[in-house]
Z-matrix of the N, CA and C atoms (Angstrom, degrees):
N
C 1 1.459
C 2 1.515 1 108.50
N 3 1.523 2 117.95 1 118.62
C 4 1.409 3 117.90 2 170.35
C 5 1.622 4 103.69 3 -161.10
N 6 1.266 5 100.80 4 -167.01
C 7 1.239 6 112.20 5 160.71
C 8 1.913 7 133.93 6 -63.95
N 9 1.503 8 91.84 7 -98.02
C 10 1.609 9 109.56 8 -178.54
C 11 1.520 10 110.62 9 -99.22
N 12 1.314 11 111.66 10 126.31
C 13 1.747 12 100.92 11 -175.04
C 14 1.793 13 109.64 12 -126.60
N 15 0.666 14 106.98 13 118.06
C 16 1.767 15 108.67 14 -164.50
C 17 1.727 16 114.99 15 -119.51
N 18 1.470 17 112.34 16 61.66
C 19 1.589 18 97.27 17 176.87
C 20 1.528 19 112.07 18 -105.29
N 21 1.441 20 103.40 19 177.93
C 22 1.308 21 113.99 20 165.44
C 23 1.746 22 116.11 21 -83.07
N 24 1.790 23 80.58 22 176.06
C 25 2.119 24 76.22 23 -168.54
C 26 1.603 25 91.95 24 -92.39
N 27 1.195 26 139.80 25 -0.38
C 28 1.323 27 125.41 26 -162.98
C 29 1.833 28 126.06 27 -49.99
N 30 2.156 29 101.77 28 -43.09
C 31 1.046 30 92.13 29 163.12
C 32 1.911 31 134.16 30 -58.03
N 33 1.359 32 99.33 31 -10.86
C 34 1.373 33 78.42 32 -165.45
C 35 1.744 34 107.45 33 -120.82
N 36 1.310 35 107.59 34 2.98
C 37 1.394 36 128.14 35 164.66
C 38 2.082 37 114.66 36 -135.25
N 39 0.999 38 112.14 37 103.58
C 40 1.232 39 121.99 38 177.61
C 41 1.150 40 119.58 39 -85.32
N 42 1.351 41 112.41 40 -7.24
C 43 1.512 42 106.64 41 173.84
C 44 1.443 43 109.65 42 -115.44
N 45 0.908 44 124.12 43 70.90
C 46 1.943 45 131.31 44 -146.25
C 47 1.576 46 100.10 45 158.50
N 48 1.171 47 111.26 46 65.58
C 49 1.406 48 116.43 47 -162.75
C 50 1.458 49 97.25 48 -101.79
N 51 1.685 50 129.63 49 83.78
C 52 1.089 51 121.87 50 177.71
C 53 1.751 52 118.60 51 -124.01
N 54 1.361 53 119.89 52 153.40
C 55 1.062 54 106.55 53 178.07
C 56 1.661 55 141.73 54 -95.16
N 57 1.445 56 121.64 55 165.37
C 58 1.801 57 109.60 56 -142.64
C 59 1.851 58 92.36 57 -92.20
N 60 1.052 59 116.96 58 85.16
C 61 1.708 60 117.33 59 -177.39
C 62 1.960 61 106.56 60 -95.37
N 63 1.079 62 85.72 61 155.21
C 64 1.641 63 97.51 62 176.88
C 65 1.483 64 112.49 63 145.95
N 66 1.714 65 107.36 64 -158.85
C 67 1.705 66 89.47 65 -171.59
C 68 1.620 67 84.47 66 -173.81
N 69 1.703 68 102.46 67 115.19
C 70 1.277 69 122.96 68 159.16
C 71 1.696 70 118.61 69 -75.90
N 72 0.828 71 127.25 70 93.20
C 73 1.545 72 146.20 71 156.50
C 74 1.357 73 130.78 72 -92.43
N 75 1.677 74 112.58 73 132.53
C 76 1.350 75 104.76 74 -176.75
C 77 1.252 76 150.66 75 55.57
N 78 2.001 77 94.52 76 47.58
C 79 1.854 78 102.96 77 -168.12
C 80 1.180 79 97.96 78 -129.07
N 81 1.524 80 111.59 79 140.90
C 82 1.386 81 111.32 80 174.87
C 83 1.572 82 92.55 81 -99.85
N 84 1.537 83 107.67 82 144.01
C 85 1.646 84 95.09 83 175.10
C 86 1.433 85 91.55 84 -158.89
N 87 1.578 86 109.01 85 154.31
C 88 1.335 87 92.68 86 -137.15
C 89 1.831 88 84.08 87 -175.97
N 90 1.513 89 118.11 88 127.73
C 91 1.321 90 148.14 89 169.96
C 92 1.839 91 98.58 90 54.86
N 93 0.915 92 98.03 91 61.50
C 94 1.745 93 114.36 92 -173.52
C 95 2.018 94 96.82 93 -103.02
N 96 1.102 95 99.72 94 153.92
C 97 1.720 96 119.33 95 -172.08
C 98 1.645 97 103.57 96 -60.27
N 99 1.529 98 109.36 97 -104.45
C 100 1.792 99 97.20 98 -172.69
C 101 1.525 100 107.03 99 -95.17
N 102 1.307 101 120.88 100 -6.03
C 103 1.778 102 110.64 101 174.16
C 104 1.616 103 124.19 102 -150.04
N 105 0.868 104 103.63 103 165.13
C 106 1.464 105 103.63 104 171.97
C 107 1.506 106 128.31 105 -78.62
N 108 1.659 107 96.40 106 -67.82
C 109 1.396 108 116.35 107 146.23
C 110 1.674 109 112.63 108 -128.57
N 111 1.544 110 98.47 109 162.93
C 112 1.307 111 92.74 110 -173.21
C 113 1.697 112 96.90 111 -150.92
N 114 1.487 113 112.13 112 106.02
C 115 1.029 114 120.72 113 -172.32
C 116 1.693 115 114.70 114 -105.43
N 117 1.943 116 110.01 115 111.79
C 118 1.414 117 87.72 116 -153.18
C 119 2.011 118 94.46 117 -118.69
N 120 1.295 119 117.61 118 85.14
C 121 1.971 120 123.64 119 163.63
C 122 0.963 121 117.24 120 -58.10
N 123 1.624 122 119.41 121 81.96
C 124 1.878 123 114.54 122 161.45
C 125 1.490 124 111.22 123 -69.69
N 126 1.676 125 110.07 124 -41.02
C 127 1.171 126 79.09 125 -151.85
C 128 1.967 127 141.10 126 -77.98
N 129 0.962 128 119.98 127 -101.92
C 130 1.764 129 118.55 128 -172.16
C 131 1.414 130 97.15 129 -130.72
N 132 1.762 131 116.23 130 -12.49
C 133 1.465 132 105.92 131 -158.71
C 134 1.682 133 88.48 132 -113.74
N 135 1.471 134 117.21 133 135.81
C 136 1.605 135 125.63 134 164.79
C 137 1.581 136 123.35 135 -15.97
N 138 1.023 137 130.95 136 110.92
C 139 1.216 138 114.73 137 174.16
C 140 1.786 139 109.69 138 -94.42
N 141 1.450 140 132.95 139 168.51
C 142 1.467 141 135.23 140 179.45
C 143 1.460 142 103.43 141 -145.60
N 144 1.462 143 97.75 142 38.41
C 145 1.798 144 87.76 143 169.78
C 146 1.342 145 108.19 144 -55.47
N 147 1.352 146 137.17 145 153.90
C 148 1.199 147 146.95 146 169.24
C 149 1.340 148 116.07 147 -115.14
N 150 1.435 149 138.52 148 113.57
C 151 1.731 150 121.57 149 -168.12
C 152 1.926 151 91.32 150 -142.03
N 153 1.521 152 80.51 151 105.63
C 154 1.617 153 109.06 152 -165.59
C 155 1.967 154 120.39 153 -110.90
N 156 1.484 155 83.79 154 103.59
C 157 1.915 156 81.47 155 171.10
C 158 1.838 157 101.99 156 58.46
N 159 1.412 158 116.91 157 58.40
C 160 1.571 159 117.19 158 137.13
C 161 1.155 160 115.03 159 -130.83
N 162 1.424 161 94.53 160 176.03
C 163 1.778 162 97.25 161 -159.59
C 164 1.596 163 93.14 162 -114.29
N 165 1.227 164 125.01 163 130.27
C 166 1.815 165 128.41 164 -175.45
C 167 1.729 166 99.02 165 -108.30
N 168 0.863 167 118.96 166 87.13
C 169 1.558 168 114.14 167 -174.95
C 170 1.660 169 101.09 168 -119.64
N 171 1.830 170 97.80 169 145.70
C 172 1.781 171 104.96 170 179.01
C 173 1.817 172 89.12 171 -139.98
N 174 1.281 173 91.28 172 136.62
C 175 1.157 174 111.29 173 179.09
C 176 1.177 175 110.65 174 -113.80
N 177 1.688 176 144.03 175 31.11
C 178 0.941 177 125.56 176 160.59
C 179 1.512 178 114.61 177 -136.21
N 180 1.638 179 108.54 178 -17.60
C 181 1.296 180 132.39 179 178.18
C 182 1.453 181 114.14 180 88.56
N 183 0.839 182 97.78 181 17.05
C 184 1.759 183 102.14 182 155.24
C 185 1.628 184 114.03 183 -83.87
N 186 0.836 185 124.46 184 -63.96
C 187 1.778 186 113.17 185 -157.40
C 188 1.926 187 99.53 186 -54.38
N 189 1.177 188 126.99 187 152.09
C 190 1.118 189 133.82 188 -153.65
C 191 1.486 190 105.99 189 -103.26
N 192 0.910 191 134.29 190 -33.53
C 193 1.210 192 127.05 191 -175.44
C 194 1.741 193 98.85 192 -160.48
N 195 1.751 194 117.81 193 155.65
C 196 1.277 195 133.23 194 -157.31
C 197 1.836 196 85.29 195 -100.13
N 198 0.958 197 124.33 196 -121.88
C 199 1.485 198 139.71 197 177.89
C 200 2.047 199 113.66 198 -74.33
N 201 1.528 200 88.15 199 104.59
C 202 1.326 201 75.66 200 -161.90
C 203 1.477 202 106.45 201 -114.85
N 204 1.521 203 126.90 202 124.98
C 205 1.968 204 113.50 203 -155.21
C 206 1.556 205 101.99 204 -117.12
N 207 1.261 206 103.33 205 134.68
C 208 1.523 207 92.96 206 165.91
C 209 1.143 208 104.43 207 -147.90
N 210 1.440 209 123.17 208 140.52
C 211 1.606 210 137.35 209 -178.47
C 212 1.501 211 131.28 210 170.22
N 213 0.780 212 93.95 211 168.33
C 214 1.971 213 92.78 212 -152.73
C 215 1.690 214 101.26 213 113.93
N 216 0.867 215 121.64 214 56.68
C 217 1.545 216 109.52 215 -177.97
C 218 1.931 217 108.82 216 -65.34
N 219 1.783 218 90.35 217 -54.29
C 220 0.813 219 131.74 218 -149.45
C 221 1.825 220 108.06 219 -108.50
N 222 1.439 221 104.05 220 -9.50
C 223 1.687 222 87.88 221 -177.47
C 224 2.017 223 84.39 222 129.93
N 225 1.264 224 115.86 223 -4.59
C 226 1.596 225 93.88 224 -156.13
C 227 1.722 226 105.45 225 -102.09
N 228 0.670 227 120.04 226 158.77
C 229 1.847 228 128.25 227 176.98
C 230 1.676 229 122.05 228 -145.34
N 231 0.666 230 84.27 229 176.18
C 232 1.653 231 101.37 230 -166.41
C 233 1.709 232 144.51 231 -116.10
N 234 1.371 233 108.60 232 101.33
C 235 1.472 234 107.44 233 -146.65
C 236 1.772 235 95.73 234 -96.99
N 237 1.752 236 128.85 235 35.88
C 238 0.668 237 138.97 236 -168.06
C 239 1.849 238 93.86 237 -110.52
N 240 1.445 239 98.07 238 -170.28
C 241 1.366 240 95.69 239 -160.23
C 242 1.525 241 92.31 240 -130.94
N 243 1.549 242 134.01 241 -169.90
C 244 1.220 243 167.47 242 102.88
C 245 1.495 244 128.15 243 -98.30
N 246 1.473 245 129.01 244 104.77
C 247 1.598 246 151.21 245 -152.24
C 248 1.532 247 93.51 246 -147.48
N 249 1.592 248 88.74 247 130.06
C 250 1.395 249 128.56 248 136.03
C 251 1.788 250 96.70 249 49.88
N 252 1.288 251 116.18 250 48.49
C 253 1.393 252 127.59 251 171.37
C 254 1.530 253 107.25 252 -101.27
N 255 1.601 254 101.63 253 160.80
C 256 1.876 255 109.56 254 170.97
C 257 1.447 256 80.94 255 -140.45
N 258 1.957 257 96.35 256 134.09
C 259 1.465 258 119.21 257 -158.49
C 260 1.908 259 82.85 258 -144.52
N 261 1.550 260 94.10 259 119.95
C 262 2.157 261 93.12 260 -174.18
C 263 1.509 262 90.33 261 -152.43
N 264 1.403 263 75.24 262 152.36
C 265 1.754 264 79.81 263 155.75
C 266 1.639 265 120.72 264 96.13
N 267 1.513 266 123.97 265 -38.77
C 268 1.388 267 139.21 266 -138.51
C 269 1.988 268 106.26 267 -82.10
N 270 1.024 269 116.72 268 150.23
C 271 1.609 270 120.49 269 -172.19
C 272 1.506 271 121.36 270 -70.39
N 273 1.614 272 102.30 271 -29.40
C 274 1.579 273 119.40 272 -174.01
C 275 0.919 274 101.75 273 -122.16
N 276 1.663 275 137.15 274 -87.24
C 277 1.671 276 141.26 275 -172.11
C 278 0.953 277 121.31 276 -113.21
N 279 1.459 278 138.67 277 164.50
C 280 1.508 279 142.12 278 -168.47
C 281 2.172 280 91.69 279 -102.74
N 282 1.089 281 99.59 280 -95.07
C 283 1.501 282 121.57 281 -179.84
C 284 1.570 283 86.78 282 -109.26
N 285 1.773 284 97.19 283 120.77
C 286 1.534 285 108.86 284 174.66
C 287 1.521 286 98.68 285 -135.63
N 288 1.596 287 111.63 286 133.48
C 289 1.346 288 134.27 287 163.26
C 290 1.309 289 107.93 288 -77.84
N 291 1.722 290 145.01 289 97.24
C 292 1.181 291 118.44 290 154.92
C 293 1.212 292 132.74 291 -121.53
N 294 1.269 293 104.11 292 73.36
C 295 1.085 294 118.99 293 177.90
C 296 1.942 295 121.21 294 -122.89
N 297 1.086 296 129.95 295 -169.74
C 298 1.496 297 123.73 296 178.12
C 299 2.055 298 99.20 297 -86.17
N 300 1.470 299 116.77 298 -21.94
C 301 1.371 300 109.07 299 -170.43
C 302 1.247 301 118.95 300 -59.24
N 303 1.216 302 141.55 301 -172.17
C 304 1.718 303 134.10 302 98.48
C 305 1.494 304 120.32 303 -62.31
N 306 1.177 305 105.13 304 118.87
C 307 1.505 306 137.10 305 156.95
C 308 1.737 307 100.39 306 -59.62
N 309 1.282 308 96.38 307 86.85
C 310 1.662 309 97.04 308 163.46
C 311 1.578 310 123.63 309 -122.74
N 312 1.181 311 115.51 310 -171.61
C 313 1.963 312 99.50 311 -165.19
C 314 1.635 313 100.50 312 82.00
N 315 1.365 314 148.99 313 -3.46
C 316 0.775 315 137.23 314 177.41
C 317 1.951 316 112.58 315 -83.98
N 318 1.349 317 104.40 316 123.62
C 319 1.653 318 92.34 317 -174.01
C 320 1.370 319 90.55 318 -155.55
N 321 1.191 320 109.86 319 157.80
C 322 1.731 321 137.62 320 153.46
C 323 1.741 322 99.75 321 74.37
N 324 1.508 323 113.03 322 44.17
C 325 1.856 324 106.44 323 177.84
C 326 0.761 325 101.37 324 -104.15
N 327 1.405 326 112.22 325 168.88
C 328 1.844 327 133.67 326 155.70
C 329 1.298 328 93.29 327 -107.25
N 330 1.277 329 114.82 328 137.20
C 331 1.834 330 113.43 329 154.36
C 332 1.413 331 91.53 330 -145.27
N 333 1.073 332 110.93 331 110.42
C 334 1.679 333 133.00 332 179.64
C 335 1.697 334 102.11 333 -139.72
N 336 1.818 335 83.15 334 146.40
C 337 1.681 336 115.46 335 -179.44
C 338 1.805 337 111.96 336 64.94
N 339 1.285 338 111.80 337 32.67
C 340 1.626 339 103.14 338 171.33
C 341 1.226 340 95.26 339 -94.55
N 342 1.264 341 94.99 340 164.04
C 343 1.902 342 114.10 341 -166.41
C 344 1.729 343 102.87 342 -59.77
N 345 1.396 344 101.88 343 144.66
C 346 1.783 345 113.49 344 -172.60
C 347 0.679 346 109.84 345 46.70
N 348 1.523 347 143.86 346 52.03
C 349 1.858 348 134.53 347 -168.80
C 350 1.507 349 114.54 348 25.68
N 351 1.508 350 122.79 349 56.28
C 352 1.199 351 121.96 350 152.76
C 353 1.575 352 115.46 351 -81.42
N 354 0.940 353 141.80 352 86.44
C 355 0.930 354 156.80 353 176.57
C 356 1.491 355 129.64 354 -84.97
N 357 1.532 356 109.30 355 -67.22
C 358 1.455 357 120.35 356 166.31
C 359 1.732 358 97.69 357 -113.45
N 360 1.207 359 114.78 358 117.72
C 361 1.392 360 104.23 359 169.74
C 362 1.542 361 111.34 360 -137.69
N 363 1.441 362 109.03 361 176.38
C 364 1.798 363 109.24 362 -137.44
C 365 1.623 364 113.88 363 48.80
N 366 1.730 365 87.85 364 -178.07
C 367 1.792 366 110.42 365 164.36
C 368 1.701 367 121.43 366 -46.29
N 369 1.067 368 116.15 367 65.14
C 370 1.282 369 107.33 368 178.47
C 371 1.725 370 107.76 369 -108.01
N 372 1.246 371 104.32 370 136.27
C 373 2.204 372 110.91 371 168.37
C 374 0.784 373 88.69 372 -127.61
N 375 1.485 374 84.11 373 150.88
C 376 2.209 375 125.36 374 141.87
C 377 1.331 376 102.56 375 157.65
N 378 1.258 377 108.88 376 -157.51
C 379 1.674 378 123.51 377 -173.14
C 380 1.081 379 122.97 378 -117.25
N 381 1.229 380 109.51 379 170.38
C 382 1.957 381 119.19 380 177.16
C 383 1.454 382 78.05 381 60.06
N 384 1.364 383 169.17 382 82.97
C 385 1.529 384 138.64 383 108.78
C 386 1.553 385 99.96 384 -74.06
N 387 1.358 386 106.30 385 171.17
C 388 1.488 387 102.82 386 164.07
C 389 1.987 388 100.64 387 -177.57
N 390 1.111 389 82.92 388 164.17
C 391 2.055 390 87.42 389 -179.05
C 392 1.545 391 101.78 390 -127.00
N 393 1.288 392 91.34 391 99.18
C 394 1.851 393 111.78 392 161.10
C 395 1.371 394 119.67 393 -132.58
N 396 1.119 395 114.72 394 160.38
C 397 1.746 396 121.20 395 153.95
C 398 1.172 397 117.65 396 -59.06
N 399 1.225 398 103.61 397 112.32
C 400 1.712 399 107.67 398 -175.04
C 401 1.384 400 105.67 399 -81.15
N 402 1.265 401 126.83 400 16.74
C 403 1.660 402 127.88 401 177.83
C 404 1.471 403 114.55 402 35.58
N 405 1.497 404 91.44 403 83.21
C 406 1.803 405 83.96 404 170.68
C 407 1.217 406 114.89 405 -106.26
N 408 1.619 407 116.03 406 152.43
C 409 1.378 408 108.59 407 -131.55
C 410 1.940 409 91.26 408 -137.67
N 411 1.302 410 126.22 409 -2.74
C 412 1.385 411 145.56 410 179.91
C 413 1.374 412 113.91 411 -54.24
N 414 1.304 413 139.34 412 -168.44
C 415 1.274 414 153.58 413 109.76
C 416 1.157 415 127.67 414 -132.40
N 417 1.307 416 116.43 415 -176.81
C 418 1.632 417 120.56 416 -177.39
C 419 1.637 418 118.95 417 -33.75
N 420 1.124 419 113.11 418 -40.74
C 421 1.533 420 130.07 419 -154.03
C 422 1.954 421 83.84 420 -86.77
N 423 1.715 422 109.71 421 -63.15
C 424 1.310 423 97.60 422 -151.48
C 425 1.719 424 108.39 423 -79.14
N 426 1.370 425 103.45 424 -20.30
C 427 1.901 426 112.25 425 -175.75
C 428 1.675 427 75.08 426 117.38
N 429 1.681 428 96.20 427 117.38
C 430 1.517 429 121.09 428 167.85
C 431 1.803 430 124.94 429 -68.13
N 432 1.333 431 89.35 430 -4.94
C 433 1.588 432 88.77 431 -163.08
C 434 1.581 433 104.46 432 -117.04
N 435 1.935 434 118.54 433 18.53
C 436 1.394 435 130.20 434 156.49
C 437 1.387 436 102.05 435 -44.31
N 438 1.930 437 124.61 436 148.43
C 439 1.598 438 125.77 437 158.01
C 440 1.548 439 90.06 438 -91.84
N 441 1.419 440 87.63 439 158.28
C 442 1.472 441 116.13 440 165.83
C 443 0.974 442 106.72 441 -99.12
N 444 1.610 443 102.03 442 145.83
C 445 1.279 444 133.80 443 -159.04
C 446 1.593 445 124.92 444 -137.51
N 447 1.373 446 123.17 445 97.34
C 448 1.241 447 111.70 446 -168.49
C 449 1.648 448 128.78 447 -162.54
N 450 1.317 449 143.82 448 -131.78
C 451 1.272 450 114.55 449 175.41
C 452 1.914 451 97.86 450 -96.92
N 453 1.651 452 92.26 451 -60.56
C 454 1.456 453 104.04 452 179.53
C 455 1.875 454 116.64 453 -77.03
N 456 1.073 455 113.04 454 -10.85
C 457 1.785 456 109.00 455 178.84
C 458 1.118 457 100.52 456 -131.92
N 459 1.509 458 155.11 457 81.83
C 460 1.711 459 143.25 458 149.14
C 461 1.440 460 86.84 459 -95.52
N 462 1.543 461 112.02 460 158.78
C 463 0.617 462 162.07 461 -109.00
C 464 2.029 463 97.42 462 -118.66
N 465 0.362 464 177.03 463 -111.05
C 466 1.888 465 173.97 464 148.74
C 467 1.455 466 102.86 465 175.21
N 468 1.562 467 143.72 466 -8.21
C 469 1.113 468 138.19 467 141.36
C 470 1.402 469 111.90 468 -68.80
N 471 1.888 470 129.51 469 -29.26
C 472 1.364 471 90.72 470 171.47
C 473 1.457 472 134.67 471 -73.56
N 474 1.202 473 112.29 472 156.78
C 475 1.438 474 125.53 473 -169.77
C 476 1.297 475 118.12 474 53.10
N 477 1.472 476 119.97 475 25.48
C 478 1.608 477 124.14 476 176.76
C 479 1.238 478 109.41 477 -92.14
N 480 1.406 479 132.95 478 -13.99
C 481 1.602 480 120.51 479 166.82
C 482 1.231 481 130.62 480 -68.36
N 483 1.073 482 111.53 481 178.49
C 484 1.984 483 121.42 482 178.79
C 485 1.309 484 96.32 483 -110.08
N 486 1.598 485 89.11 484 114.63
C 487 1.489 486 106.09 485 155.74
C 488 1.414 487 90.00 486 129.06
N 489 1.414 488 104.15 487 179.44
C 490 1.731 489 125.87 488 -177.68
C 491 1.624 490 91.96 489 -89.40
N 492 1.084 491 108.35 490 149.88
C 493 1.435 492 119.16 491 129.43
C 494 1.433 493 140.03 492 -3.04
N 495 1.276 494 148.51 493 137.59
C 496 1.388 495 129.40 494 159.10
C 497 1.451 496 107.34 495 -145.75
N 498 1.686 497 132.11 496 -26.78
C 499 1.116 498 127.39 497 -151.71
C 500 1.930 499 102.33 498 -169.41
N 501 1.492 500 96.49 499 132.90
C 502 1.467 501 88.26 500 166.59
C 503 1.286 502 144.65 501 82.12
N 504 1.828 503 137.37 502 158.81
C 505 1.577 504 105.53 503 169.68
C 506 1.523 505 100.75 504 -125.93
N 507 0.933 506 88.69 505 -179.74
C 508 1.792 507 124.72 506 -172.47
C 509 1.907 508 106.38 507 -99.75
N 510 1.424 509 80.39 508 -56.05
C 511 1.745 510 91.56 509 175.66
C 512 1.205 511 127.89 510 -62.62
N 513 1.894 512 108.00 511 171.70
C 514 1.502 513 109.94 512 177.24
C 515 1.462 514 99.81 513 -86.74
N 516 1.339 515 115.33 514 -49.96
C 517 1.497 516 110.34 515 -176.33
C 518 1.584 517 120.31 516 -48.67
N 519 1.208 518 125.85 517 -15.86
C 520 1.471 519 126.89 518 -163.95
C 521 1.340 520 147.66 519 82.74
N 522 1.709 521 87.33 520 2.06
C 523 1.563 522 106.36 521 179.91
C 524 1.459 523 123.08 522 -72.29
N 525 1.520 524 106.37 523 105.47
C 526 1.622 525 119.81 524 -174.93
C 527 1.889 526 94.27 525 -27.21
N 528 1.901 527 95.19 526 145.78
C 529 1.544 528 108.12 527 175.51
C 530 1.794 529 97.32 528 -85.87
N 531 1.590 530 95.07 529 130.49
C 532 1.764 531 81.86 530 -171.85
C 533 1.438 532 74.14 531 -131.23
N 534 1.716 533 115.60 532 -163.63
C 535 1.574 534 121.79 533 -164.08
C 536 1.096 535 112.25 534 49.69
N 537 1.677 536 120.32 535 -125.25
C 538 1.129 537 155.97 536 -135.04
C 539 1.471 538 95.15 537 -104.44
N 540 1.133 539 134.21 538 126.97
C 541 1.621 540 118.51 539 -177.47
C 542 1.197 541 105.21 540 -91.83
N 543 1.287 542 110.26 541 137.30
C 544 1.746 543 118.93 542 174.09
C 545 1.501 544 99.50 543 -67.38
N 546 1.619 545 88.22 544 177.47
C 547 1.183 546 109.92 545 -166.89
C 548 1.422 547 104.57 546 -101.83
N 549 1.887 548 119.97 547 151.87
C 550 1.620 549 112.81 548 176.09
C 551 1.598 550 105.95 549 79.20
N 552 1.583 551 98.98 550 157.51
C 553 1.293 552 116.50 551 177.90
C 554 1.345 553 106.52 552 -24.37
N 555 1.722 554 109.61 553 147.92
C 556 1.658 555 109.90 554 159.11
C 557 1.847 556 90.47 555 -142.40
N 558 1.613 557 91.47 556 121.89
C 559 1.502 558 115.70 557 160.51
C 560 1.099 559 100.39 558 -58.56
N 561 1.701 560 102.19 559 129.52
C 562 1.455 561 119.44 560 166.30
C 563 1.636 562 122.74 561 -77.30
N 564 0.775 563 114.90 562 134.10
C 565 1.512 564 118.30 563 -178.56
C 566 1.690 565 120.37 564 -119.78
N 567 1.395 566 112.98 565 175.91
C 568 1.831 567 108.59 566 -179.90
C 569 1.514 568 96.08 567 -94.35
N 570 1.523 569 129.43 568 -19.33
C 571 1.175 570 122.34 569 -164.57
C 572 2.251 571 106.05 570 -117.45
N 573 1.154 572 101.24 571 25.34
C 574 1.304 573 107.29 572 161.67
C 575 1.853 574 124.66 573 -147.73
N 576 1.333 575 87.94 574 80.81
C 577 1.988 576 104.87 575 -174.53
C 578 1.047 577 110.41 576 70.14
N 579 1.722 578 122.58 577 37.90
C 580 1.905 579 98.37 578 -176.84
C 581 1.348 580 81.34 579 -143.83
């Protein structure tokens, strides 16, 4: 039971040795069983999953782990990335490497409030990560997982990702993400590029 599940076929066809490519973008997902996402590369050939700008949040502390990667079974790694995600909340790990590699390509996260400050765990690099309260500032009615935005409390995911902008907000107020794109889900709207 989870959310997003993304493997290759290698375990279960070995002679079909292909690799697990694609690109999770833009999911809020949220009080799910043991994961958020769970991206699993056995095989020998590169994988480039890409898992870009969603927000994995548990609000009750059950689901077990936020983004959880494993691969290299066999020798294989991954020329895919992890960007500009908010990872909270989780019982065991925030963003977990488990595999023998380094998990690199990882840049511009929050993974704050997983149990014992697991946060980044295993071999994981890159830049801009960081562990804060991403201040979410929503409720039931508006979507709980809006940042706050304000003089004295915004939010330290806004404008902490890589890259510009393209679509959408982050915020409670509704103010299109322009510049620097925040970090985590962005609600689509009629009045920001759609």
């Amino acid at each position: 039971k989870g959310g997003i599940l993304i493997k290759d076929e290698y375990q279960y066809d070995t002679s079909n040795d292909r690799a697990c490519d694609g690109t999770v973008l833009n999911n809020l997902i949220y009080d799910n069983g043991n994961f958020g996402i769970y991206f699993a590369g056995e095989n020998s050939t590169a994988s480039a999953t890409h898992i870009v700008n969603n927000t994995v949040a548990e609000r009750y502390g059950t689901e077990k782990y936020g983004i959880f990667i494993t691969q290299g079974g066999d020798g294989g790694t991954t020329a895919g990335y992890l960007e500009n995600n908010i990872v909270t909340g989780h019982s065991v790990k925030g963003i977990y490497n488990y595999s023998n590699g380094t998990l690199s390509n990882v840049n511009y996260n929050d993974s704050w409030g997983n149990t014992s400050g697991n946060n980044f765990v295993g071999t994981v690099t890159g830049t801009g990560n960081f562990q804060s309260d991403p201040k979410y500032a929503g409720t039931l009615l508006t979507g709980p997982w809006h940042l706050k935005y304000g003089f004295l409390s915004s939010s330290p995911c806004i404008n902490a990702g890589n890259g510009d902008s393209v679509y959408g907000t982050t915020r409670l107020d509704g103010t299109c993400d322009s510049g620097t794109i925040d970090q985590g889900y962005h609600y689509l709207t009629g009045f920001c590029g759609y």
